[in-house]
C-alpha positions as CSV (number, residue, x, y, z in Angstrom):
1,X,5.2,45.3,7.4
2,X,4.5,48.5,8.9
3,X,3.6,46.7,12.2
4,X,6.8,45.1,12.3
5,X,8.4,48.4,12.5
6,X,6.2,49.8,14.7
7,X,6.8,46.9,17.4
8,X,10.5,47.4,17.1
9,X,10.1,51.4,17.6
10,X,8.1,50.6,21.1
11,X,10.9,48.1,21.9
12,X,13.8,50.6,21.0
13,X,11.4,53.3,22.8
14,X,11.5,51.4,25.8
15,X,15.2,51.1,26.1
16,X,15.5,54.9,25.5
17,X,13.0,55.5,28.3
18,X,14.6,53.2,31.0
19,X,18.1,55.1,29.9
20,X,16.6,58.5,29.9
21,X,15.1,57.4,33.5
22,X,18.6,56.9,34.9
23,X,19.7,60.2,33.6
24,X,16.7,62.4,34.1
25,X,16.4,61.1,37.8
26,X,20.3,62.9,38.4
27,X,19.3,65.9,36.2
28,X,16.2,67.0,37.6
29,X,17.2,66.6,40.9
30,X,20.3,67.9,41.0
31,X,20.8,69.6,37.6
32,X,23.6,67.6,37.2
33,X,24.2,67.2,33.4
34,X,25.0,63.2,33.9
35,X,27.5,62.6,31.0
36,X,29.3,60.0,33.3
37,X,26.4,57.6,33.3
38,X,27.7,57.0,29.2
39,X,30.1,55.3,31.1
40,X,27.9,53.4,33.8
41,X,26.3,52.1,30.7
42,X,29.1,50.8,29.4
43,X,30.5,49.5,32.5
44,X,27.3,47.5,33.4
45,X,27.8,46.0,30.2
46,X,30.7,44.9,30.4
47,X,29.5,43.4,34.1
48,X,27.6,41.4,32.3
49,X,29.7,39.9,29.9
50,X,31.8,39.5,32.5
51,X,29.9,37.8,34.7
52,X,27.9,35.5,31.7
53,X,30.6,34.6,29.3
54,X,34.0,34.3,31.5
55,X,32.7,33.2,34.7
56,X,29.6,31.5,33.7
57,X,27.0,32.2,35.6
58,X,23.2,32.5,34.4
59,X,21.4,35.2,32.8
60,X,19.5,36.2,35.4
61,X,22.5,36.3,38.1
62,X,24.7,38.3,35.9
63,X,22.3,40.8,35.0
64,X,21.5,41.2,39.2
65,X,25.5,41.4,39.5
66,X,25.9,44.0,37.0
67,X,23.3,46.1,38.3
68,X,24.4,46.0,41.7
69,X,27.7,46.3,40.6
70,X,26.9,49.9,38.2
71,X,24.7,50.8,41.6
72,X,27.9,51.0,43.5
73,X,29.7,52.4,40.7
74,X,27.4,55.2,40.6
75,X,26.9,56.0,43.8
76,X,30.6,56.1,43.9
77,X,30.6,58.9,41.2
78,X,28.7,60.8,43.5
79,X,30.9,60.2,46.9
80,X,34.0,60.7,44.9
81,X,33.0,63.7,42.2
82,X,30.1,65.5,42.4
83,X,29.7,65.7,46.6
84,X,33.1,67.0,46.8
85,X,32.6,69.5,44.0
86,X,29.2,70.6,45.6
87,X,30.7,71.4,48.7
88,X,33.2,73.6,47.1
89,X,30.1,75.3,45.7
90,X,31.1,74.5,42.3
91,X,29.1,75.7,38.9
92,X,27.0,73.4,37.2
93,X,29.4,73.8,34.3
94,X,32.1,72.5,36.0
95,X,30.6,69.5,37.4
96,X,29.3,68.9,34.1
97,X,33.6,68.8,32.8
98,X,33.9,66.8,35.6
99,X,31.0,64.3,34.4
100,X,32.9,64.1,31.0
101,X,36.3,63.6,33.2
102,X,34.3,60.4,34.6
103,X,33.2,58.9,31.7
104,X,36.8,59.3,29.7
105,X,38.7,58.0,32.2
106,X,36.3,54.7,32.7
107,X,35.9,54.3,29.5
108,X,39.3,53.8,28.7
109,X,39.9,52.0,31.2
110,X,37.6,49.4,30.1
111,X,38.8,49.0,26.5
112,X,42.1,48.7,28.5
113,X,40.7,45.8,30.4
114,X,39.0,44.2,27.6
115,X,40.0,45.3,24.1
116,X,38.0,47.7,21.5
117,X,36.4,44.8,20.0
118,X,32.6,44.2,19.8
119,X,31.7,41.1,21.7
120,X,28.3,39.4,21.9
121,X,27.0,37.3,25.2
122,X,24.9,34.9,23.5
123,X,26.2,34.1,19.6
124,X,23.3,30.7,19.6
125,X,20.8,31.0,17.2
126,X,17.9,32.5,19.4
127,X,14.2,31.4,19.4
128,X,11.5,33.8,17.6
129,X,7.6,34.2,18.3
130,X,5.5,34.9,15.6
131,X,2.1,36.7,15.4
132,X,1.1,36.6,12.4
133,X,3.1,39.0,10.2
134,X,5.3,40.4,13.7
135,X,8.3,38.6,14.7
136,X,9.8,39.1,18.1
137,X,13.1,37.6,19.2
138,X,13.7,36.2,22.6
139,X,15.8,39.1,23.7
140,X,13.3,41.4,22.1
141,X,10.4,39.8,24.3
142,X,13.1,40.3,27.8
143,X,13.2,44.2,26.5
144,X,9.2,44.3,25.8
145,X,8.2,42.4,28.8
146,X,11.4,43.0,31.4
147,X,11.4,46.5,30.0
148,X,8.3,47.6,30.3
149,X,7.8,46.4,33.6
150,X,10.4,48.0,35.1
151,X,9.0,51.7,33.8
152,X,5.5,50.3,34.9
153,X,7.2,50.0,38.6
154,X,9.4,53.1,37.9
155,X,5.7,55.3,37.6
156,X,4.1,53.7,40.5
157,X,7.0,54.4,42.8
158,X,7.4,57.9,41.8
159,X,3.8,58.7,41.9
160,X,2.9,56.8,45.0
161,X,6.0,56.1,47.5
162,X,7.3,58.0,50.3
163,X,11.1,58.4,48.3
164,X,8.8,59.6,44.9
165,X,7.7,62.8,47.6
166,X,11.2,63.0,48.4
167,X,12.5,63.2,44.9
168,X,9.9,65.3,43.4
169,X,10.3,67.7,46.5
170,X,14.1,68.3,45.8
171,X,13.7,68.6,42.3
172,X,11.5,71.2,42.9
173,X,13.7,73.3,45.6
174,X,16.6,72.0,47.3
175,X,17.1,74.6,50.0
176,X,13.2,74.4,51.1
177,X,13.8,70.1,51.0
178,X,16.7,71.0,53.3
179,X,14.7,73.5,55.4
180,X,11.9,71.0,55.6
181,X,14.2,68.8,57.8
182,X,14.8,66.3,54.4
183,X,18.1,64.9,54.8
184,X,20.1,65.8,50.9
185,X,22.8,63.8,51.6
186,X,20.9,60.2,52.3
187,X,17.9,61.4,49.7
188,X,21.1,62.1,46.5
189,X,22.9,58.9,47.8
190,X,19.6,57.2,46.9
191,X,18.8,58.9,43.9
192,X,22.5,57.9,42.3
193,X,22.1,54.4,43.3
194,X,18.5,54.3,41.6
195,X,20.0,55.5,38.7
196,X,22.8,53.2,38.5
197,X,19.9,50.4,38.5
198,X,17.8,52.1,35.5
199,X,21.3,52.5,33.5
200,X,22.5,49.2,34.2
201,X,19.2,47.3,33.1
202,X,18.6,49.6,29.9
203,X,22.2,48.2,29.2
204,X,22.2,44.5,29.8
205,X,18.5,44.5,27.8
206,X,20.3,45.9,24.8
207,X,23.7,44.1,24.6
208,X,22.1,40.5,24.6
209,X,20.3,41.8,21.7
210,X,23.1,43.7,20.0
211,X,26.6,43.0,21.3
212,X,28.8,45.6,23.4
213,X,31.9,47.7,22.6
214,X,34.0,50.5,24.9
215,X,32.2,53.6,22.7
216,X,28.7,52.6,22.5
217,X,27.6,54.9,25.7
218,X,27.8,58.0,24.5
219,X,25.5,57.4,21.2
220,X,22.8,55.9,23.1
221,X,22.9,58.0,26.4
222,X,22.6,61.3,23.2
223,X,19.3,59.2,22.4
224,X,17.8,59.5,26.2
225,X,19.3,63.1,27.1
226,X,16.3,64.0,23.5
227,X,13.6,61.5,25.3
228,X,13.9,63.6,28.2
229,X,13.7,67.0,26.5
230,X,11.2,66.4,24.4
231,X,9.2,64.7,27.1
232,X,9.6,67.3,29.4
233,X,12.5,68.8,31.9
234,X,11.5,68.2,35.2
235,X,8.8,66.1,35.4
236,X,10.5,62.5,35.8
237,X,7.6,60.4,34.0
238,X,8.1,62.5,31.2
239,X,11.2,60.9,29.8
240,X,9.5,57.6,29.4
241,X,6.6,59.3,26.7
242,X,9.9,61.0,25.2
243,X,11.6,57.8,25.2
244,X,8.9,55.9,23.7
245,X,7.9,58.1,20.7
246,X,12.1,58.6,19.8
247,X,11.8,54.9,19.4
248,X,8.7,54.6,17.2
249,X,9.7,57.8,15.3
250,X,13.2,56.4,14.2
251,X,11.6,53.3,13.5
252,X,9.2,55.0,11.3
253,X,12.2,57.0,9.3
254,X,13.9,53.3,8.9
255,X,10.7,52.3,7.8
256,X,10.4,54.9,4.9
257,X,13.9,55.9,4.3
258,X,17.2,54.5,5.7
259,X,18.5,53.3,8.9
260,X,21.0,56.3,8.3
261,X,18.7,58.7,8.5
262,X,18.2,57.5,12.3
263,X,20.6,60.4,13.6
264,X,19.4,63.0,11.4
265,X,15.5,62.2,13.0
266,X,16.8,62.4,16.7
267,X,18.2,66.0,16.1
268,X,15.4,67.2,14.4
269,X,13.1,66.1,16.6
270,X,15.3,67.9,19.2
271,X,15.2,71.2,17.3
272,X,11.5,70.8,16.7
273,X,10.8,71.0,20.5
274,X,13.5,73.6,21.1
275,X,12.1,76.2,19.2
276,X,8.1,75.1,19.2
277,X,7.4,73.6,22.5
278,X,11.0,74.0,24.7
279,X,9.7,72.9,27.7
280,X,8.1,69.2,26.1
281,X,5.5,67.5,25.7
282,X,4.6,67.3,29.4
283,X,6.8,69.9,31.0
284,X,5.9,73.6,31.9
285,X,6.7,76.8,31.8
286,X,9.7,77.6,34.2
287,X,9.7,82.0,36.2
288,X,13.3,82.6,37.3
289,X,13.0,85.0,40.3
């Protein structure tokens, strides 16, 4: 039985680590506190439905629609919000107000546009794989398997591609990037749109699954802001360790206790790390000059 449990954590960890992706790769380049991407979560979502159940098209076409559609939408958060604020030399604090502008305002909007409701995309009766005592559903084996190898692509691009330099340089000092001839405006543009992508497939993964509703972002983008602290600030492969051991570690509590207990874990295991080990399990030690 254990296993079962187990297998569902590393599923649920997965989705945590490709939403804590999409966020940590805004924060720890720009140490913008992303609260708007709640909202790109929800929006992709609701791309999807769109696309699937009123227009019809196939899975795979409306899942490529909604992620191209929550690219632009993100990288329009950044051309419409946070440039204009940066160039106005803005605090972090109130970008971060204007973040939670962003996601209010598209949030309602949406419920506007399609109701409060919970709706599902696929209400048939789904096939399951068995192995022995483990069962996995069909969207569960799309999360495992899509999932995973999305993050596996994720660490060899950061590691190993010319934009991973890029990204890991910035995060690391902006006005040296800048002085090294980098160009911030074309390498952030990227960076939003790349987080758009991460956001949107975290999102269509879990709504097959579990359904969609206006307020769902928030709860779940609280989940990946703890994978990425407890992984570790700044380093953008991190999040996905962070991401991985929230899942199995709620599981776990499920497992022994309660499903409500969930919560309770996440913020413990939060306050754990803040006090014991505040920069993660993979960060480092930070010297302000």
């Amino acid at each position: 039985m254990i296993l079962q449990f187990l297998i569902n954590g590393l599923i649920t960890g997965i989705l945590y680590s490709l939403l804590a992706i999409g966020f940590s790769l805004v924060y720890n380049t720009t140490r913008i506190f992303h609260i708007a991407a709640a909202a790109l979560y929800v929006i992709a979502a609701y791309a999807f439905y769109f696309l699937s159940n009123r227009i019809g098209l196939s899975f795979l076409i409306s899942i490529v629609g909604a992620v191209v559609f929550t690219m632009l939408m993100s990288l329009l958060v950044e051309l419409l919000i946070y440039r204009p604020l940066k160039r106005k030399k803005a605090s972090l604090n109130v970008v971060m107000i204007a973040s939670i502008g962003v996601m209010t305002v598209l949030v309602n909007l949406v419920a506007m546009f399609f109701g409060n409701e919970t709706k599902v995309i696929d209400n048939s009766i789904q096939r399951t794989f068995m192995y022995g005592d483990i069962i996995i559903t069909t969207p569960q084996m799309y999360q495992l398997f899509g999932g995973g190898a999305v993050i596996l692509f994720f660490i060899l691009f950061i590691c190993y591609s010319r934009w991973g330099v890029q990204f890991r340089a910035l995060s690391s000092d902006e006005i040296l990037f800048e002085a090294l001839g980098y160009r911030m405006k074309q390498t952030r543009s990227f960076v939003f749109l790349l987080s758009g992508t991460f956001i949107a497939l975290a999102s269509c993964l879990t709504v097959y699954d579990v359904g969609l509703d206006p307020n769902m972002g928030m709860n779940v983008l609280i989940n990946a802001m703890v994978a990425m602290i407890i992984g570790g600030v700044g380093r953008f492969n991190a999040c996905i360790l962070g991401g991985l051991l929230l899942g199995i570690l709620q599981s776990l509590v499920v497992y022994q206790f309660a499903s409500n207990w969930q919560n309770a874990i996440t913020f413990l295991a939060l306050l754990f790390f803040l006090f014991l080990r505040p920069q993660g399990i993979l960060g480092y030690k930070q010297r302000t000059v």
